[in-house]
C-alpha positions in Angstrom: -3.0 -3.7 25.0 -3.9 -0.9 23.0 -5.4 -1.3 19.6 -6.8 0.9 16.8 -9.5 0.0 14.6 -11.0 1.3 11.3 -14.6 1.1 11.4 -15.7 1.5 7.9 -19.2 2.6 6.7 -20.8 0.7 3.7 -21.5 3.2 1.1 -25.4 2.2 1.2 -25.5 2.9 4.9 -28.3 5.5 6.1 -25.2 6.6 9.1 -22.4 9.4 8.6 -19.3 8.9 10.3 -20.4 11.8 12.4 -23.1 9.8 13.8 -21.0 7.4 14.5 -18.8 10.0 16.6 -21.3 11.3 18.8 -22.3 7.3 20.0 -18.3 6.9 20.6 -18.4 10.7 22.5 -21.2 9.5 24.2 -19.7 6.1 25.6 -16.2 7.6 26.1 -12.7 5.9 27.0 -11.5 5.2 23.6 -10.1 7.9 21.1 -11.3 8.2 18.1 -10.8 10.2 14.9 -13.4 10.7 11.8 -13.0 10.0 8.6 -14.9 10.1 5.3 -15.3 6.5 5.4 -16.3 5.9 9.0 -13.7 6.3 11.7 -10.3 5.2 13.8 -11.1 3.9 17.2 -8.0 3.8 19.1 -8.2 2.1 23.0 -8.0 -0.8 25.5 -8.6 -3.7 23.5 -11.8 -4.7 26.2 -12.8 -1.3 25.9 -13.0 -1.5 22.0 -15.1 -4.3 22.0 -17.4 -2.8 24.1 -17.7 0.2 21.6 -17.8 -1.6 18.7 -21.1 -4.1 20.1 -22.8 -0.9 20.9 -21.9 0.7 17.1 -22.7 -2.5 15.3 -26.4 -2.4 17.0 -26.5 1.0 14.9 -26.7 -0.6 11.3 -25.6 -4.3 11.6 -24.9 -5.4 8.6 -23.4 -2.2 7.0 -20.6 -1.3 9.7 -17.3 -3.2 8.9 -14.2 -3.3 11.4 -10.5 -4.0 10.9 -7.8 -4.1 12.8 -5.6 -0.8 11.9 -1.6 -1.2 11.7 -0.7 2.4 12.7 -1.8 4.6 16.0 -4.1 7.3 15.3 -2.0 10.6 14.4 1.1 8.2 13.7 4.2 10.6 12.2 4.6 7.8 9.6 2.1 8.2 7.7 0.6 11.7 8.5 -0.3 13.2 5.3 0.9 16.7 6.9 4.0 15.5 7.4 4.4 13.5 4.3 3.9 16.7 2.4 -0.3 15.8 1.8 -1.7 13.7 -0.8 -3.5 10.5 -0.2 -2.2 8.5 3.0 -1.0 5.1 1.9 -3.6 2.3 1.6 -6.4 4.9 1.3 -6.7 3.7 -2.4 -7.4 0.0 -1.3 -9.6 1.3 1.5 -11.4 2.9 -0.9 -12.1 -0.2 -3.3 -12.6 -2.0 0.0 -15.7 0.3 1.1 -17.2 -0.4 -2.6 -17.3 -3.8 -2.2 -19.1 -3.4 1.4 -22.3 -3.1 -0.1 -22.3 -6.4 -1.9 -21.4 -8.0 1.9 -24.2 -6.1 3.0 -26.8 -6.9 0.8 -25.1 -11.0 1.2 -25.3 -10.9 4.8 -28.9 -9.6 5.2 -30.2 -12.2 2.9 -29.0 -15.0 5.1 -30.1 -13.4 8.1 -32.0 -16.6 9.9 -30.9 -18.9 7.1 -28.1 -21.6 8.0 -26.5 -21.6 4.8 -24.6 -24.7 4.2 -20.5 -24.8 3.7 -19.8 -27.1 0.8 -16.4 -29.1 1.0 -14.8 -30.2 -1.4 -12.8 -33.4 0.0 -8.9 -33.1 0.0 -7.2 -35.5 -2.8 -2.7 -35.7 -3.2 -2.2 -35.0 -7.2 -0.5 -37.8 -8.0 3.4 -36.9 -9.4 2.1 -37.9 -12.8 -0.9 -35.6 -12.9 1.6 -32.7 -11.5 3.5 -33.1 -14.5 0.5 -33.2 -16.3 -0.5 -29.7 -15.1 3.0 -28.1 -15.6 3.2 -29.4 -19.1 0.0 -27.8 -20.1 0.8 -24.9 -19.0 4.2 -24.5 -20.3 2.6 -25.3 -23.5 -0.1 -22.1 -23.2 2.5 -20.1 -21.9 4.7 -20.6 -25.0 1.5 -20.5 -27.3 0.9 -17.0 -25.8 4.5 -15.6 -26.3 
């Protein structure tokens, strides 16, 4: 099945997205498409793992991947055929990328480390305690107002 991908560049990465295109070039059979934030890899879902593996080894903890809803060069949301402007979701991608860093920075620091998962155990809210809850907030909510 074919997939596309966005493979996104954390702004403190030492990579372009135009090294990233001439490792893609260099492997061949995906397609792919540059962009300022990294690129779109469109192929055979096999095949795009493969590619990805070999462009994670690049950087490791600063090259991000997602799973992309349209095809590369899709007339839905081509920005030449919308008449230009930002293509929609580019201003979420772009608050996305920001946070990349911190993700970064978080997974280098436990590189090595097991880090332990805290639960907290599951408890039923009792039907007196729900209304408990609602009440209180019915009485902020009309304090606010």
């Amino acid at each position: 099945m074919i997939k596309t991908f966005v493979v996104m560049l954390s702004t403190d990465s030492n990579l372009t997205p135009s090294m990233l295109a001439e490792k893609v070039a260099t492997m061949g059979g995906v397609e792919y498409k540059e962009t300022c934030y990294g690129l779109l890899l469109e192929g055979e879902e096999d095949r795009l793992e493969e590619v990805s593996k070999e462009l994670r080894k690049l950087d490791p903890y600063k090259i991000f991947f997602k799973i992309r809803g349209y095809r590369i060069g899709d007339e839905r949301i081509c920005r030449a055929k919308r008449g230009g402007g930002p293509r929609a979701g580019y201003h979420m991608l772009s608050v996305e990328r920001e946070a990349l860093k911190n993700v970064s920075k978080a997974l280098e620091e436990t590189e090595g480390r097991e880090v332990p998962i805290k639960e907290t155990p599951k408890t039923k809210l009792s039907p007196e305690e729900l209304r408990k809850v609602i009440q209180s907030e019915e009485g902020e909510s009309s304090g606010n107002a």
